[in-house]
C-alpha positions in Angstrom: 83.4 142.2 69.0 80.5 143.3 66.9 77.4 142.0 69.7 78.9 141.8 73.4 76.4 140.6 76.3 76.3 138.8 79.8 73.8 136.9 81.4 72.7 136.7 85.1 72.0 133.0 86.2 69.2 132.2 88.4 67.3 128.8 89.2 64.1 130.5 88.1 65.1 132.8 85.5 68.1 133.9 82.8 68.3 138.0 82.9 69.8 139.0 79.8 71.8 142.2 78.3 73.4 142.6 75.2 74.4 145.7 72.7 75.3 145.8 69.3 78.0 148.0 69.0 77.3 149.0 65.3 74.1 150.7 66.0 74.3 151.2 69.8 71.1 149.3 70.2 70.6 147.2 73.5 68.4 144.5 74.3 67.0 143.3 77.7 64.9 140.4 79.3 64.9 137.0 80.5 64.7 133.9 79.3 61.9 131.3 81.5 62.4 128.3 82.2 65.3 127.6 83.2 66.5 124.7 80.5 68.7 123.8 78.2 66.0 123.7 75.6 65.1 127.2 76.2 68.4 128.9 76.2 68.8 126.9 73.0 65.9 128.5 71.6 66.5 132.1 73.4 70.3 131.4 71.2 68.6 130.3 68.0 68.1 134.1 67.0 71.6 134.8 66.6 71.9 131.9 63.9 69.3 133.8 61.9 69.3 137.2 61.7 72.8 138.0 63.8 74.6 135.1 62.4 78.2 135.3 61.3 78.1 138.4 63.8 81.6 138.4 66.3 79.1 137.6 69.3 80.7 137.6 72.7 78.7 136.7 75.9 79.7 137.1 79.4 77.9 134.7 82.1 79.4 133.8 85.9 80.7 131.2 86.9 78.3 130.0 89.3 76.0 126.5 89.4 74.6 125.9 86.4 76.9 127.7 83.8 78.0 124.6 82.0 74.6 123.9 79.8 74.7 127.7 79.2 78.4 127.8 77.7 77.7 124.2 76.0 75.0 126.2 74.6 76.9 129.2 73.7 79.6 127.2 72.1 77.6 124.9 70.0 76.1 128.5 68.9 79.1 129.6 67.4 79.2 132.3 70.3 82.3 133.6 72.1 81.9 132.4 76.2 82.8 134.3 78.9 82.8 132.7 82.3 83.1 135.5 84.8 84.9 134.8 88.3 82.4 135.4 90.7 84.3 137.0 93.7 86.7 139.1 91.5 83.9 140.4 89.7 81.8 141.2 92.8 84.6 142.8 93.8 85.3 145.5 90.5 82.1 146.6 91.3 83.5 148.7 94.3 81.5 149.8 97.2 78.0 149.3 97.4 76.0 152.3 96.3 73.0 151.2 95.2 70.4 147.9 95.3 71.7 144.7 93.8 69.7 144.0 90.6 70.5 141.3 88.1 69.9 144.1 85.5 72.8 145.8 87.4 74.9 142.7 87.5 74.4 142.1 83.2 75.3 145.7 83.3 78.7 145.4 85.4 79.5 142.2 83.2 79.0 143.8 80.0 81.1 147.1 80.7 84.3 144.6 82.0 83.6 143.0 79.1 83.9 145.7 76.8 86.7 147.4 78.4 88.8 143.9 79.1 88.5 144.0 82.4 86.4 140.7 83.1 88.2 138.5 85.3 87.6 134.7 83.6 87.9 131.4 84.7 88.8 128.3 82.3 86.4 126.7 80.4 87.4 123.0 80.9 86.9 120.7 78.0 83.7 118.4 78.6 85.9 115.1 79.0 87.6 117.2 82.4 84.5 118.5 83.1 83.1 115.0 83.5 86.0 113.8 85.2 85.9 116.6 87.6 82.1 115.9 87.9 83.3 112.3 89.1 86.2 113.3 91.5 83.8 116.0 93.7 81.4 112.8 94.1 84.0 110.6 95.1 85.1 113.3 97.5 81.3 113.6 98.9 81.7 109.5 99.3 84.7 109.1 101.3 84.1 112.5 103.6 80.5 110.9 104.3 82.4 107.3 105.1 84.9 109.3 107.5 81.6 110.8 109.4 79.8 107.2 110.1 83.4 105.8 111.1 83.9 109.1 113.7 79.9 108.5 114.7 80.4 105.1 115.4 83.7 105.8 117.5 82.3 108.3 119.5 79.1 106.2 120.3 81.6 103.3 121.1 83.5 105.4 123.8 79.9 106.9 124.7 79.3 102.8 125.7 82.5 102.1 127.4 83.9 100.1 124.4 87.7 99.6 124.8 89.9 101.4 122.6 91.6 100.3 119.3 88.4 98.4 117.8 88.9 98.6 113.6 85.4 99.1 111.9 86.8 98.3 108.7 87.9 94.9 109.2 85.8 91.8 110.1 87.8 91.3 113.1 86.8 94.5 114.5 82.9 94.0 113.3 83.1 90.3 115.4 84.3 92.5 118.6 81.6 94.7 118.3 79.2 91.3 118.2 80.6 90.8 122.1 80.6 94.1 123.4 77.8 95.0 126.1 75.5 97.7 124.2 72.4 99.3 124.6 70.0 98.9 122.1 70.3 102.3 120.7 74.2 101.7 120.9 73.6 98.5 118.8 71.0 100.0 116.1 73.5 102.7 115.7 76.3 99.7 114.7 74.3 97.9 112.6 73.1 101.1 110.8 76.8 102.2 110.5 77.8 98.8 109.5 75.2 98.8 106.7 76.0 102.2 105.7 79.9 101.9 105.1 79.0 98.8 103.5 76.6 100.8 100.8 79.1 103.4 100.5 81.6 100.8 99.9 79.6 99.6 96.9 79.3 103.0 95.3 83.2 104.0 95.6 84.5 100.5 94.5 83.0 101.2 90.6 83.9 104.7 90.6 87.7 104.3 92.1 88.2 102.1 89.4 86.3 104.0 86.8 88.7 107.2 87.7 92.1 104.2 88.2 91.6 103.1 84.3 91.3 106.8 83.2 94.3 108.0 85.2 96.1 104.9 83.7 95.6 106.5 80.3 95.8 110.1 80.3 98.8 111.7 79.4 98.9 114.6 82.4 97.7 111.7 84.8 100.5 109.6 84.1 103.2 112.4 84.5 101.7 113.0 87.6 102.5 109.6 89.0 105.8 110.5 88.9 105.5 112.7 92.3 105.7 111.0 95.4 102.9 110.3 97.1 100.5 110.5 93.9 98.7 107.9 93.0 96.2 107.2 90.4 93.4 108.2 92.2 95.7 111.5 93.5 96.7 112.2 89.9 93.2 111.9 88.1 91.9 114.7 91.3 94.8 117.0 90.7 94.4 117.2 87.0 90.7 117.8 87.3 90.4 120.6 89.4 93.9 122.3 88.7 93.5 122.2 84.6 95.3 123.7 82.5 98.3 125.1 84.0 99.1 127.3 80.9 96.6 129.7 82.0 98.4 130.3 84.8 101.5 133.1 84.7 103.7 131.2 87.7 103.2 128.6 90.8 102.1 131.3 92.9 99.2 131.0 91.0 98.6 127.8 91.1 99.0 127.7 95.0 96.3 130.4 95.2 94.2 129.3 92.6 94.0 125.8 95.0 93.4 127.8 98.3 96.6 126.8 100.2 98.0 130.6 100.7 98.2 132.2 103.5 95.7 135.2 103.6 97.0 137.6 106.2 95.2 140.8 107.7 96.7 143.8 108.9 95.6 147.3 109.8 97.4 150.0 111.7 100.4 148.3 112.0 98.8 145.4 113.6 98.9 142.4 112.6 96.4 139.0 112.6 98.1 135.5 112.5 97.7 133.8 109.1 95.1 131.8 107.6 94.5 129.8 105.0 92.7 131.6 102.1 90.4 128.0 101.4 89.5 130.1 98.0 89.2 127.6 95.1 88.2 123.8 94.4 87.9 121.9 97.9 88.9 118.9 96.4 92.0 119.8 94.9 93.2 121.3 98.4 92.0 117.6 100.0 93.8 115.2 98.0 96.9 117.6 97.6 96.9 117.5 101.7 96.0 113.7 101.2 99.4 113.0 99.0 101.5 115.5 101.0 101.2 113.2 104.3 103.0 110.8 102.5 106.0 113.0 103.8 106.0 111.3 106.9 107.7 108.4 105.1 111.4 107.6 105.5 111.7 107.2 102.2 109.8 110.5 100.7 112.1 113.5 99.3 110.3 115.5 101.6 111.1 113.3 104.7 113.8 116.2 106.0 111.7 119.5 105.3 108.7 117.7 106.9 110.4 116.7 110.0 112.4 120.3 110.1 108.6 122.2 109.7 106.8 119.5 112.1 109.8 120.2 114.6 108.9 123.7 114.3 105.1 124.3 114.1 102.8 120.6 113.9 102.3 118.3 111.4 99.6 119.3 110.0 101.1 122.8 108.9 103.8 120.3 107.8 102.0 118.7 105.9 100.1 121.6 103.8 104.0 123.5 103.3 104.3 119.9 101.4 101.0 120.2 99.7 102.3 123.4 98.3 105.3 122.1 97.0 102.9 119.4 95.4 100.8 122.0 93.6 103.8 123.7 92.7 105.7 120.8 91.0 102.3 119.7 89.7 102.2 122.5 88.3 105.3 122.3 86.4 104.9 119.2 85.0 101.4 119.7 83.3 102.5 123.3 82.1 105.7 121.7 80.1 103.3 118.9 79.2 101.4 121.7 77.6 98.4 120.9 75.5 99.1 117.5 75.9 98.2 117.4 79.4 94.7 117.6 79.0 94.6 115.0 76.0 91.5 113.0 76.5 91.6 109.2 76.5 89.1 107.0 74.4 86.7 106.7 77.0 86.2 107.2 80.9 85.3 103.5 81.2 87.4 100.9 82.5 88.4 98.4 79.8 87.8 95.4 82.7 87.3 95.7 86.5 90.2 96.5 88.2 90.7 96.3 92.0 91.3 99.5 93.6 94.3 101.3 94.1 95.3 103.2 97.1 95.8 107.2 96.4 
């Protein structure tokens, strides 16, 4: 590394460190706005005077880093995309104020002593995909909130149990029912509200279907029970490439299902899930693992022994382990190929959806 440097990443503002190891000479300041365009520019310099220079730049891995590594890359600089809470943490008690001079410091003396704990720079076509999958996510947990709102104001109006919002049957039951007119505007507001969301998902499921149908790792995926395309396209997107990743255990904590347990002076706090990593990922694994409930699932004997034992729904994420953990398996042996890209995200025709 002849030029090593970090960035701190702000809304507002870019503070900037780096050194050049040759002369010992370090540079400081900030780059304003906030833009692509003027990172570009800020980057341009190392083309000019610095350039074929071994340039390596450290920046975290918060909102916003991905124009700043696209940037970086198309540069011809080295990114570094510093964990957040691992980093926070090398910097060991807190002594003195919190500066984003102090945080390009801390960066750029991991950096230069190997130390920085990194994250994986996904490829732009995962990227995109994993862009995709988070909204979708956003979609369907904002469905599951008018559905539970309209539900509660149903037994807040003495409706009778067992009425099904999603079907027409249960919409011309609603029709008879003895509202209020609040009660009522709060139907017809729901109604027209799934009904929008409905619209947005239905391009996008299939969107993500006729990707998953193509991609190598997706399509090894399917081979788990449980996973469908939908599953398969989410797990590959926010696990990634399983390489980077020295066994399962990993993986498992990388996705937030291990337990996190406290314990001081020989006493000792029940566990908890850690919930550290992509939110997503940990959803649709828990999604697929409830599939175990099924007869006919290979998981049909654990879940029952576990559910027996504790609930189902701790049943259900000791499967969602095993589902990371055999997921992966298969996109490590897969290797490179697992994150292959396909011709294009878009569906070749419209496709109807398919259930996860």
């Amino acid at each position: 590394m002849e030029i090593v440097g970090a960035l701190d990443l702000h809304r507002t503002q870019i503070t900037f460190k780096w050194l050049e190891m040759d002369t010992g000479e370090i540079r400081r300041g900030r780059i304003m706005p906030v833009t692509r365009e003027s990172v570009r520019e800020w980057l341009g310099q190392f083309s000019g005077q610095f350039k074929g220079r071994d340039m390596h730049l450290a920046v975290e891995a918060t909102t916003g880093w991905r124009f700043v590594v696209e940037e970086m890359q198309a540069a011809g600089i080295t990114p570094h995309l510093a964990e957040p809470a691992d980093t926070s943490a090398l910097r060991g008690p807190k002594r003195h104020a919190k500066t984003d001079s102090k945080d390009c410091d801390h960066m750029v003396d991991l950096l230069l002593h190997d130390r920085l704990p990194e994250s994986w720079i996904a490829p732009t076509h995962i990227l995109e995909v994993r862009t995709l999958v988070r909204v979708r996510k956003a979609l369907v947990a904002e469905r599951r909130e008018w559905q539970q709102r309209m539900q509660a104001q149903l037994f807040h109006q003495g409706a009778p149990r067992g009425i099904e919002l999603t079907t027409d049957r249960g919409r011309n039951q609603i029709q008879g029912l003895e509202l209020s007119p609040a009660g009522r505007m709060v139907m017809s507001t729901g109604f027209a509200t799934l009904d929008h969301l409905a619209e947005q998902l239905e391009p996008l499921d299939a969107q993500l279907i006729s990707f998953a149908k193509r991609q190598r790792g997706c399509k090894a995926l399917l081979k788990l029970y449980g996973v469908g395309h939908l599953s398969a396209v989410t797990i590959l997107a926010e696990l990634g490439d399983c390489r980077r990743f020295s066994n399962s255990d990993d993986a498992v904590r990388y996705a937030g299902l291990d337990i996190s347990v406290y314990e001081s002076n020989g006493k000792r706090s029940p566990g908890h899930l850690s919930r550290q990593g992509p939110a997503t990922l940990r959803w649709m694994l828990y999604e697929a693992a409830q599939s175990a409930a099924r007869k006919t699932s290979p998981d049909h004997d654990y879940y029952l022994e576990t559910r027996a034992r504790i609930n189902h729904k701790r049943a259900c994420l000791s499967v969602a382990r095993k589902l990371c953990r055999r997921s992966y398996h298969i996109l490590k042996n897969l290797g490179e190929a697992a994150m292959e890209p396909v011709g294009s995200t878009e569906p070749a025709k419209p496709e109807a959806p398919v259930a996860a």
